[in-house]
N, CA and C atoms as a LAMMPS dump frame, in Angstrom:
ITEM: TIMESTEP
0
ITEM: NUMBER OF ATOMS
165
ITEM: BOX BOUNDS ff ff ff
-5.0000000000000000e+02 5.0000000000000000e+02
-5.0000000000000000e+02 5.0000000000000000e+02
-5.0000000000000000e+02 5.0000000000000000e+02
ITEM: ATOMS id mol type element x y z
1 1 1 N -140.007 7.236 448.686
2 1 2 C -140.427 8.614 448.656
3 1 3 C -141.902 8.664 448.308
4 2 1 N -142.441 10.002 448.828
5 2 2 C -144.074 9.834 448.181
6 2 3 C -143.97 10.708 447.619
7 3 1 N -145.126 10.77 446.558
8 3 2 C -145.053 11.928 445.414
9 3 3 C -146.493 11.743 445.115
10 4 1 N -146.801 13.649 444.99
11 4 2 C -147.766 13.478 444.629
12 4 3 C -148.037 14.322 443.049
13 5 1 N -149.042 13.188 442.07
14 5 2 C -149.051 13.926 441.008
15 5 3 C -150.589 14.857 440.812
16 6 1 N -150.187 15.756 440.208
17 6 2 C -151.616 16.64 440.01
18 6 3 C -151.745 16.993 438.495
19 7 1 N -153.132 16.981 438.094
20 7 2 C -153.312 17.59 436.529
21 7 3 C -154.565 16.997 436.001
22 8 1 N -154.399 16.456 434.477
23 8 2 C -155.922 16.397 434.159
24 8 3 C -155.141 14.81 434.299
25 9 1 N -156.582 13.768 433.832
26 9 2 C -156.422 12.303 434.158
27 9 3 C -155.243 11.999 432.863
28 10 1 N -155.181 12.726 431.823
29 10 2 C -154.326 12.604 430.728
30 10 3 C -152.675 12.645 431.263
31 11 1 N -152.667 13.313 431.52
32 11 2 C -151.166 14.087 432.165
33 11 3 C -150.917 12.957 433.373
34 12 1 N -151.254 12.791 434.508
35 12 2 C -151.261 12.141 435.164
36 12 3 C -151.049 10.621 434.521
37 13 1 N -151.416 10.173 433.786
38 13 2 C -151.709 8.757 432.997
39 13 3 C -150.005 8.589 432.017
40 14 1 N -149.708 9.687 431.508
41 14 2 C -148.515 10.558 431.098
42 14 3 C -147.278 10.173 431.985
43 15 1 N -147.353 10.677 432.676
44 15 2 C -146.344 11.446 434.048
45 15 3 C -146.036 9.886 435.116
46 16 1 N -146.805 8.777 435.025
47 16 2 C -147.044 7.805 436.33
48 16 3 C -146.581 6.89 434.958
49 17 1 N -146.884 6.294 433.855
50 17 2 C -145.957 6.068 432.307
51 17 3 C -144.354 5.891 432.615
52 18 1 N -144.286 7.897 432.466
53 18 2 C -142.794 8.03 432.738
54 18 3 C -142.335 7.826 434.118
55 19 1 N -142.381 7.769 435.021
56 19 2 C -141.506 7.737 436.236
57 19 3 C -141.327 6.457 436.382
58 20 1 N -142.416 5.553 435.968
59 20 2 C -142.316 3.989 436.042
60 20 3 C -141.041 3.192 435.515
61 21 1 N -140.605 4.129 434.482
62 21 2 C -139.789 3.47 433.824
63 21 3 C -138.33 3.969 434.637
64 22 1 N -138.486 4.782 435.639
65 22 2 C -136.85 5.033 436.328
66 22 3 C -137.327 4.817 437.877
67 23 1 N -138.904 4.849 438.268
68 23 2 C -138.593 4.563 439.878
69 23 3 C -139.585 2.891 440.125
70 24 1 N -139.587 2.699 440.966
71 24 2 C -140.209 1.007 441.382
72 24 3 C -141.529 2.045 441.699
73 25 1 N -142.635 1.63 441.3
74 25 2 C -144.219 2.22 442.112
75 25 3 C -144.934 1.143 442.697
76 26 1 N -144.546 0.984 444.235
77 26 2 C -144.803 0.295 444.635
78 26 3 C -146.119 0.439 446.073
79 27 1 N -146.781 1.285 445.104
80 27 2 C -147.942 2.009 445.583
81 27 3 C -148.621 3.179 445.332
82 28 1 N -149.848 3.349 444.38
83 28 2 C -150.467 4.285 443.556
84 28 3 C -151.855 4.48 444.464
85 29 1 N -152.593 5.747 444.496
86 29 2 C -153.986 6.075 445.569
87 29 3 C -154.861 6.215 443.919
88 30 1 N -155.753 5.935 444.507
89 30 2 C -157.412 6.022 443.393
90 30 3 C -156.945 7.603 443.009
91 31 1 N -157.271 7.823 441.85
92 31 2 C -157.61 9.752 441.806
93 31 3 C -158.39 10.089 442.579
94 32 1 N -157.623 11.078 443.057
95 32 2 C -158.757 11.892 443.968
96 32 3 C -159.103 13.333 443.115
97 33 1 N -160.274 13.747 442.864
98 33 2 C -160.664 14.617 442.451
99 33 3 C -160.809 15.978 442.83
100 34 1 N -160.135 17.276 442.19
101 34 2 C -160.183 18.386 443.499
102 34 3 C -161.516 18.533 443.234
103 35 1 N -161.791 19.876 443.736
104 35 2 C -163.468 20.246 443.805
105 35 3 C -164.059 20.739 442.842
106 36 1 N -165.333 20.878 442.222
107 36 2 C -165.257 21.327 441.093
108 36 3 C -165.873 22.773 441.043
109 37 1 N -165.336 23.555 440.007
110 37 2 C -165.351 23.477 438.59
111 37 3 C -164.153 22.96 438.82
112 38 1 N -163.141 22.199 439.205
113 38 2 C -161.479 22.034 438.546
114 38 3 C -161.733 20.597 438.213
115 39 1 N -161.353 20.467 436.971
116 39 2 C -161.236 19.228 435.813
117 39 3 C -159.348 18.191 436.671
118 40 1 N -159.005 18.737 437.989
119 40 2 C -157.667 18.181 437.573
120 40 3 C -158.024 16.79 439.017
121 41 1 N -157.097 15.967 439.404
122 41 2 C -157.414 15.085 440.211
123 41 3 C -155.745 14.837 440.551
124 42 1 N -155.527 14.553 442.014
125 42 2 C -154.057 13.911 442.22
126 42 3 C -153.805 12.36 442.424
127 43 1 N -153.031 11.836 441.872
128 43 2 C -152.798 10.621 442.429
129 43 3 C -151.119 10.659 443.185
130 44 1 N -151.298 9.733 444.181
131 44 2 C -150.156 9.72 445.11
132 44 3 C -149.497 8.216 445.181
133 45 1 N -148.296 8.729 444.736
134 45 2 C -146.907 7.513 444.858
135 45 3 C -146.608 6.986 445.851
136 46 1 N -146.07 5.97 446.395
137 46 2 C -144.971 5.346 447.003
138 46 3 C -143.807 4.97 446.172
139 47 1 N -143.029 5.141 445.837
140 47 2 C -142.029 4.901 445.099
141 47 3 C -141.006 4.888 445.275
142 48 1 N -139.703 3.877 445.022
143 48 2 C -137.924 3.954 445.097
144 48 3 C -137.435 4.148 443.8
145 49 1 N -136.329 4.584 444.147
146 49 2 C -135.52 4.541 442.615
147 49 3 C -135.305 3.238 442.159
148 50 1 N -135.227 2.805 440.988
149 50 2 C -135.12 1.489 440.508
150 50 3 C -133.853 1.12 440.589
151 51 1 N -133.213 -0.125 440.71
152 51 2 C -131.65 -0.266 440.389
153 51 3 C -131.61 -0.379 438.92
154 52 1 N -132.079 -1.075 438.074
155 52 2 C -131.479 -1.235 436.908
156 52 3 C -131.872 0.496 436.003
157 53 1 N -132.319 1.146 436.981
158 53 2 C -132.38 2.656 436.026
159 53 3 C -130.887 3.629 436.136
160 54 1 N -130.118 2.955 436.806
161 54 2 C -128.781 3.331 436.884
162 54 3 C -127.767 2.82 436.65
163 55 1 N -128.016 2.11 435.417
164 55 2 C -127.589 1.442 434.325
165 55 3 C -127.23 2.224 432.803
C-alpha cells in the first residue's frame, strides 16, 4: 500500500516510528516540503502489513 504522511518533521518522525512497528516500510520518499509559509512536509510509504504484527 502507499501512504502518504503529512505534518510538521516532528509528527511525521512520530507517525513513520509507529507504523514501523505493525507494517514492513519497504520504501520511504525524502520530505517533500509544501510551499511556504506552511512549516508541514509529506513523506510517502511503500509499505505491507508485517506478519509477525498479527501475533
Amino acid at each position: 500500500m502507499r501512504i502518504r504522511l503529512h505534518g510538521t518533521p516532528t509528527e511525521t518522525a512520530a507517525t513513520l516510528a509507529a507504523l514501523a512497528r505493525v507494517l514492513d516500510i519497504r520504501h520511504q520518499s525524502r520530505p517533500y516540503p509544501d510551499r511556504p509559509p506552511s512549516t508541514l512536509h509529506r513523506i510517502y510509504l511503500d509499505a505491507t502489513p508485517r506478519e509477525d504484527a498479527h501475533r
